[in-house]
PAFI-472526 format. One record per residue (C-alpha): x negated, y negated, z negated; chain; residue number from 0. Coordinates in pm, whole numbers, always signed. Example, Ala and Ser with C-alpha at 12.3 -4.5 7.8 and 13.67 -1.06 7.14 Angstrom:
<rs>
-1230/+450/-780/A/0;
-1367/+106/-714/A/1;
</rs>
This chain:
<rs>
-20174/-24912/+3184/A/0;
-19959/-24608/+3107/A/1;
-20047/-24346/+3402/A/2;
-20226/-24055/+3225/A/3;
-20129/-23828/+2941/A/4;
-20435/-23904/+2768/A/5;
-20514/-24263/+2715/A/6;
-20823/-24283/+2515/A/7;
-20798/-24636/+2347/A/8;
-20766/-24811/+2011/A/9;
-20588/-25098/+1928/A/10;
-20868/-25299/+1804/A/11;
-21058/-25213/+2159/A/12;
-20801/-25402/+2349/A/13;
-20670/-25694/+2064/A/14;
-20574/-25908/+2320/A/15;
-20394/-25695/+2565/A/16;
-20001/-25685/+2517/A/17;
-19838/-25406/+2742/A/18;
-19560/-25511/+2915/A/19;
-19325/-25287/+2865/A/20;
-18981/-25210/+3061/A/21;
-18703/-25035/+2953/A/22;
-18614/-24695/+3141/A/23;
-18719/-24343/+3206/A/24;
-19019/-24254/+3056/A/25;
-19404/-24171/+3188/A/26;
-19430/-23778/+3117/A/27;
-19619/-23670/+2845/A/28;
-19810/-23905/+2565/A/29;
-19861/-24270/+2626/A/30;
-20055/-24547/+2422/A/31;
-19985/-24890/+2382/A/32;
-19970/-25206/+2189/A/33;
-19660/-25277/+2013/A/34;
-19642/-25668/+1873/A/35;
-19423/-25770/+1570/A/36;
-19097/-25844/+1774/A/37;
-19097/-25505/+1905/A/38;
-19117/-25332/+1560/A/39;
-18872/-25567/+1464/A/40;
-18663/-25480/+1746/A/41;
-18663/-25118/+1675/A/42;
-18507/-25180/+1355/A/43;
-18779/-25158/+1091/A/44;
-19022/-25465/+1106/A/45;
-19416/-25408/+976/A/46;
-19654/-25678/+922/A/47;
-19858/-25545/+790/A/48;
-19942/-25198/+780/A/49;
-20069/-25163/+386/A/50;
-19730/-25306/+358/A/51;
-19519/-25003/+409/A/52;
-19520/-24642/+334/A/53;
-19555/-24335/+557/A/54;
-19211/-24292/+531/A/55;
-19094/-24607/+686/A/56;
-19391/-24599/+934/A/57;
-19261/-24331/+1110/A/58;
-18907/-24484/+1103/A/59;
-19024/-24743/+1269/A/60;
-19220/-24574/+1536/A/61;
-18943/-24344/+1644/A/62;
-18708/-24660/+1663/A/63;
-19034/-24878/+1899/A/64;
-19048/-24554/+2115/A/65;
-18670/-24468/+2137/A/66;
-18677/-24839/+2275/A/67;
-18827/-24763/+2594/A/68;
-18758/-24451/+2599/A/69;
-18951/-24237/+2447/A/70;
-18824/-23913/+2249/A/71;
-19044/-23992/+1947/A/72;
-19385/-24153/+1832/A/73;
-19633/-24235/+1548/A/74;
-19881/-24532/+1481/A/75;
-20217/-24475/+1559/A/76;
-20318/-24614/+1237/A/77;
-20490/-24931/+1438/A/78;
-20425/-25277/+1371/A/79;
-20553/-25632/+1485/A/80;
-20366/-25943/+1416/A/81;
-19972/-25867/+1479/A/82;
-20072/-25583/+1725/A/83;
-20055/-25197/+1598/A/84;
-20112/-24920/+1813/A/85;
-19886/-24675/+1864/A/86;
-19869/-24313/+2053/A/87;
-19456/-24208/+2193/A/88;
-19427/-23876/+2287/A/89;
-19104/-23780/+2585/A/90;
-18899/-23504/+2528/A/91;
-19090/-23277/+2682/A/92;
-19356/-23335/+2480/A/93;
-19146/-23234/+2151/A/94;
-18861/-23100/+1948/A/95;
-18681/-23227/+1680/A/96;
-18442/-23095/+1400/A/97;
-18339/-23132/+1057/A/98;
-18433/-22955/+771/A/99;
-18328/-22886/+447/A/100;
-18486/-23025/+147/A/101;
-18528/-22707/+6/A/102;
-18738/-22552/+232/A/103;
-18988/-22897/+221/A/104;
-18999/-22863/-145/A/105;
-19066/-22521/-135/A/106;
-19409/-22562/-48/A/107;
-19711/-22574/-321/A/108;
-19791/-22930/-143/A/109;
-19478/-23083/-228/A/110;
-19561/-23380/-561/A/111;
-19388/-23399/-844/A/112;
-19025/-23330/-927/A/113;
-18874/-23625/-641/A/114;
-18659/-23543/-399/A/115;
-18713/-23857/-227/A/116;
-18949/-23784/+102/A/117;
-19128/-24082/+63/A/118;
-19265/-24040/-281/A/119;
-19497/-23783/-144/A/120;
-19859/-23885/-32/A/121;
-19919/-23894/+332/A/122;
-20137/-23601/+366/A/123;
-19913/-23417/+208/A/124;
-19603/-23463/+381/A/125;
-19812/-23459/+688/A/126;
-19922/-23125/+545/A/127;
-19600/-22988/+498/A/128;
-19433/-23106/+805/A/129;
-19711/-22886/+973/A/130;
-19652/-22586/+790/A/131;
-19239/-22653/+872/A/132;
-19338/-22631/+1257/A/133;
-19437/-22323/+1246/A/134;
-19736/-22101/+1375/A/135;
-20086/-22232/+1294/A/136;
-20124/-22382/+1682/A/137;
-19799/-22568/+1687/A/138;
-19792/-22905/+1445/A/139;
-19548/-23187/+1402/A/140;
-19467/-23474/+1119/A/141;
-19164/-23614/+965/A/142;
-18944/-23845/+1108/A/143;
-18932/-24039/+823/A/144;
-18523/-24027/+800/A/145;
-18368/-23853/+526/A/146;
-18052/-23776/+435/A/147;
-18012/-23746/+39/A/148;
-17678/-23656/+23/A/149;
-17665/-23346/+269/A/150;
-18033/-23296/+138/A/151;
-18159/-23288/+492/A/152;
-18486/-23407/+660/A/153;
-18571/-23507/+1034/A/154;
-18860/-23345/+1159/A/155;
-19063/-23361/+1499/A/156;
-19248/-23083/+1606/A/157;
-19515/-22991/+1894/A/158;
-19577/-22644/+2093/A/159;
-19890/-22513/+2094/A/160;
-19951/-22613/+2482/A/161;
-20046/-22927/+2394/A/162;
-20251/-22895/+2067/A/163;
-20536/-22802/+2014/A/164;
-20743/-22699/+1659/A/165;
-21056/-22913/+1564/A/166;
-21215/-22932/+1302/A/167;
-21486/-23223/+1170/A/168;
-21690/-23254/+857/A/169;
-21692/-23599/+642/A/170;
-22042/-23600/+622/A/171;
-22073/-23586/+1069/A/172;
-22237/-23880/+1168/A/173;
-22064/-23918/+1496/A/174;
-21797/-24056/+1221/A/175;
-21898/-24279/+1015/A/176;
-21537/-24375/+916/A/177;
-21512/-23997/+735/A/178;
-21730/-24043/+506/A/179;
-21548/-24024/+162/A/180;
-21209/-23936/+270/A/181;
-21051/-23785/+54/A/182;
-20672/-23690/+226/A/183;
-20426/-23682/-47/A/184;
-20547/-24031/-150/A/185;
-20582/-24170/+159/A/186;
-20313/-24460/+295/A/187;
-20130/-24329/+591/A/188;
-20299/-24572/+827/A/189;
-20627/-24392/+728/A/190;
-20551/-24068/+807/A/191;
-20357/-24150/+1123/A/192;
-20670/-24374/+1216/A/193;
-20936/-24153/+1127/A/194;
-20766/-23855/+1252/A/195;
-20679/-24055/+1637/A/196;
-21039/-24176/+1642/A/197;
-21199/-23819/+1621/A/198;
-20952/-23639/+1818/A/199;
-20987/-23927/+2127/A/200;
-21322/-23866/+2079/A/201;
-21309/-23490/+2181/A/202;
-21122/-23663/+2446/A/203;
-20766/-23580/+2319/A/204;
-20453/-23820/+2296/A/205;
-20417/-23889/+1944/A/206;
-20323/-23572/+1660/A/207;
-20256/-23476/+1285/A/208;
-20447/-23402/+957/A/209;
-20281/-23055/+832/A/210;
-20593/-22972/+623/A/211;
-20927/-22986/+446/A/212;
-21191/-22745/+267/A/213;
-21482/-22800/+22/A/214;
-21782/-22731/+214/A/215;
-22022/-22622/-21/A/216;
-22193/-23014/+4/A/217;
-22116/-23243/-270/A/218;
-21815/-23464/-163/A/219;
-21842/-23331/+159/A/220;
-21517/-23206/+310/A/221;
-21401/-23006/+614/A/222;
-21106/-23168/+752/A/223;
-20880/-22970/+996/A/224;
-20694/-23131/+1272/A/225;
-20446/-23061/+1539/A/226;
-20538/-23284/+1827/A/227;
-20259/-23334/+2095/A/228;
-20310/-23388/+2424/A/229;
</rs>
């Protein structure tokens, strides 16, 4: 079930199929699959459910599923049915990583509040952020989720431009019914990493990022701006 780069599935389109997965070298590129609660568990930072945890600790726990079998890093595709959540693990091709220093994360006019905790911001807008940190506008990335408080230092994942791509969708589109009322820095993280994997498979990508959003002129209409990854 692994094979191509792109695998254009959701969770809830294939409840009742458990990969079986086997530890060693990776498939190249992006692959999907089901994780079940054991294997988040495994990876160091159970879920159950996803409204149950923050952004923060989602990621954690989706770098430690992928580094499991393998994989440089990941993120949850937002999807879940039953005990199975979908996730997306990225090799190291795919990706750099790095830390960065608090400072330059709270520099930015998206950063909430006076916190220097990651985790207190909203998912957006550490998603936001973490875009910005990566770098020019066709490059994107998130955060790992990992902080250290003491050295002030934050991990962060980023993606070259040859394998995103910039889309853009309106709220208001009715190939995406699921838009309709977002509103990003209120949104759950499972939301936007939903909502944001469902349009970008659509336009036949792997999964992707929210790094923005624009009034449109239409009255809680918005224009949201993605980076789809291949």
């Amino acid at each position: 079930m692994f094979g191509a780069v792109r695998i254009s599935k959701l969770v809830t389109a294939l409840a009742s199929a458990i990969v079986a997965l086997v530890a060693g070298p990776a498939f190249a590129g992006t692959v999907w699959f089901d994780t079940t609660a054991a294997m988040r568990a495994a990876g160091g930072y159970p879920i159950t459910n996803r409204s149950d945890v923050d952004w923060a600790y989602a990621n954690r726990s989706a770098e430690g599923v992928c580094a499991n079998y393998g994989y440089a890093r990941g993120m949850y595709n937002g999807e879940q049915a039953g005990e199975l959540m979908g996730i997306h693990c990225f090799t190291s091709d795919m990706v750099t990583w790095q830390d960065i220093s608090g400072s330059d994360a709270r520099a930015w006019a998206l950063w909430q509040g006076s916190s220097t905790s990651l985790s207190s911001q909203a998912a957006y807008n550490a998603g936001a952020i973490a875009d910005n940190e990566c770098g020019s506008f066709y490059d994107t990335g998130f955060f790992t989720g990992h902080q250290d408080v003491s050295a002030d230092l934050m991990g962060l994942v980023c993606i070259p431009s040859p394998s995103v791509a910039v889309r853009g969708v309106n709220t208001n589109d009715s190939r995406f019914p699921f838009l309709s009322g977002m509103n990003p820095p209120f949104a759950s993280w499972w939301q936007l990493r939903s909502a944001t994997t469902r349009v970008c498979q659509y336009f036949g990508y792997s999964t992707g990022t929210m790094d923005s959003y624009a009034n449109t002129g239409v009255p809680f209409v918005l224009n949201l701006g993605l980076k789809c990854i291949y």
